[in-house]
Structures are given as structure tokens and as C-alpha cells.
C-alpha positions in Angstrom: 122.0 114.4 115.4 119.2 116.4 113.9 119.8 120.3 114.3 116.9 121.8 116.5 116.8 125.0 116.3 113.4 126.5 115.9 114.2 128.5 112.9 114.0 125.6 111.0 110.8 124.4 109.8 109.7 121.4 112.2 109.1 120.0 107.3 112.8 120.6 106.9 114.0 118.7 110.2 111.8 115.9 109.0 113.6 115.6 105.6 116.9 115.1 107.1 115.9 112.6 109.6 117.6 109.6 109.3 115.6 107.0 111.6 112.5 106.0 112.7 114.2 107.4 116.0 114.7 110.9 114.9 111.3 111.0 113.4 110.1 110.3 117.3 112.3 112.2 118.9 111.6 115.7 116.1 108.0 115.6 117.4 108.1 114.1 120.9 106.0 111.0 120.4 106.7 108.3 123.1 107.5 105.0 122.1 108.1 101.3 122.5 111.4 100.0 120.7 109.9 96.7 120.8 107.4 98.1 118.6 110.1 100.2 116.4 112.9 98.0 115.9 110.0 95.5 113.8 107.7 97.9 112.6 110.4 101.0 112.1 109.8 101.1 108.2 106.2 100.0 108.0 105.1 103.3 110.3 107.0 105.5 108.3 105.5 104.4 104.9 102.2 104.6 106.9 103.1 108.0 108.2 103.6 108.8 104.6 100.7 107.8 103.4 98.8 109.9 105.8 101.3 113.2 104.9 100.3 113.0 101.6 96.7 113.7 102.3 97.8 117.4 104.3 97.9 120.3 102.9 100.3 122.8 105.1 100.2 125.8 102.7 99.4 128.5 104.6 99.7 126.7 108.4 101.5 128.3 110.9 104.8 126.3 112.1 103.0 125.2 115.6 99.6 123.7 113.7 102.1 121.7 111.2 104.4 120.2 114.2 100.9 119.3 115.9 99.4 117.8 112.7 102.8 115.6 111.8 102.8 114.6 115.5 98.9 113.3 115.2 100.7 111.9 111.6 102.8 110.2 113.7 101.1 109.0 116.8 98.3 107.3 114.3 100.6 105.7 112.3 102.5 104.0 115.8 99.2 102.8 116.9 98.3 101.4 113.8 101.2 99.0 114.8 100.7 98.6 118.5 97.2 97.4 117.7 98.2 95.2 114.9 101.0 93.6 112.7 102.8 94.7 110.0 101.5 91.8 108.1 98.2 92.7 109.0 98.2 96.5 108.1 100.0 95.5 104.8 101.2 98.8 104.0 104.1 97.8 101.3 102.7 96.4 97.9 104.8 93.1 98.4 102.5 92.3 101.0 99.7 93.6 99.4 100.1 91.4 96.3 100.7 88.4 98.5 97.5 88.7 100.1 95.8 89.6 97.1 95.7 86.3 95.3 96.6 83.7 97.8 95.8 80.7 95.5 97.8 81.7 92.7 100.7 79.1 92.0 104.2 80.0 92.8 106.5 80.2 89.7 107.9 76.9 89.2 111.8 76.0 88.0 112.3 72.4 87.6 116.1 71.9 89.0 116.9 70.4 85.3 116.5 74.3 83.8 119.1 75.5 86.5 122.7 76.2 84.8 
């Protein structure tokens, strides 16, 4: 369990979370675990992606809980509208939808030892 108190930094709390749970439960965003349990890791590295465009210096601690929880919340809907295939947020499946006709490596079964 994440500790709660408010003295700590809504950041901090953030950087020990453990799940895609926590994350949701930290900044009281309502979800479907449908939705989580096969999108769990592409809305964090989405989440991500939008955290590193803020810039917190200087925020006060109830504009940054708001701002990760808009983080958040966009990031989930980016899923609930569409797939993670079709968001394509890791590079794997950005490279595989990059160059669709390129040939797959081939091994003939006589090079396999």
C-alpha cells in the first residue's frame, strides 16, 4: 500500500507506485479493469509521455495533483477510445507499422544447430 499522508508530495507517492492500480487510486481517477488489465502499461508510457512536457517548478502541491490527474485521465481515454495497437505508444509497435512491407528475417531450418 502507498503511504498517503499529505505531507508527502502527491510526485513522491507517484514514484513509489507500483501499479497501474496505485497510479488510479493516488489521484482518484475512475476506472474500468477491463480497460486496465490490457492497456495497464501502454497508459502509463502514455501518461509518461505527457509528464514529460510539465513543468511543476514552482506549482503549488494542489495544481500538480490536479495536473497529473488531467495526465492521467487523458492518457485512460486515449485507450477507452482506441487500442493499444492503434495508439502505438511503445517503439516495437511503432517500427512494425512503420514499414509493413519490409521482409521478415529469414533462417532456412538447414542454418539451425
Amino acid at each position: 500500500m502507498i503511504n498517503s499522508s499529505p505531507a508527502i508530495g502527491i510526485l513522491d507517492r507517484l514514484s513509489k507506485a507500483s501499479s497501474a492500480e496505485d497510479f488510479f487510486s493516488l489521484l482518484g481517477v475512475d476506472y474500468d479493469p477491463k480497460i486496465v488489465n490490457v492497456a495497464r502499461l501502454h497508459i502509463l508510457k502514455r501518461m509518461g509521455q505527457y509528464f514529460a512536457k510539465e513543468q511543476f517548478a514552482g506549482a503549488a502541491e494542489p495544481e500538480i495533483r490536479a495536473r497529473c490527474k488531467a495526465m492521467l485521465e487523458r492518457a485512460y481515454a486515449d485507450f477507452v477510445a482506441s487500442s493499444p495497437i492503434d495508439q502505438r505508444v511503445f517503439k516495437v509497435l511503432k517500427e512494425a507499422a512503420a514499414d509493413p512491407k519490409k521482409a521478415a528475417a529469414f533462417v532456412p531450418l538447414s542454418e539451425l544447430k
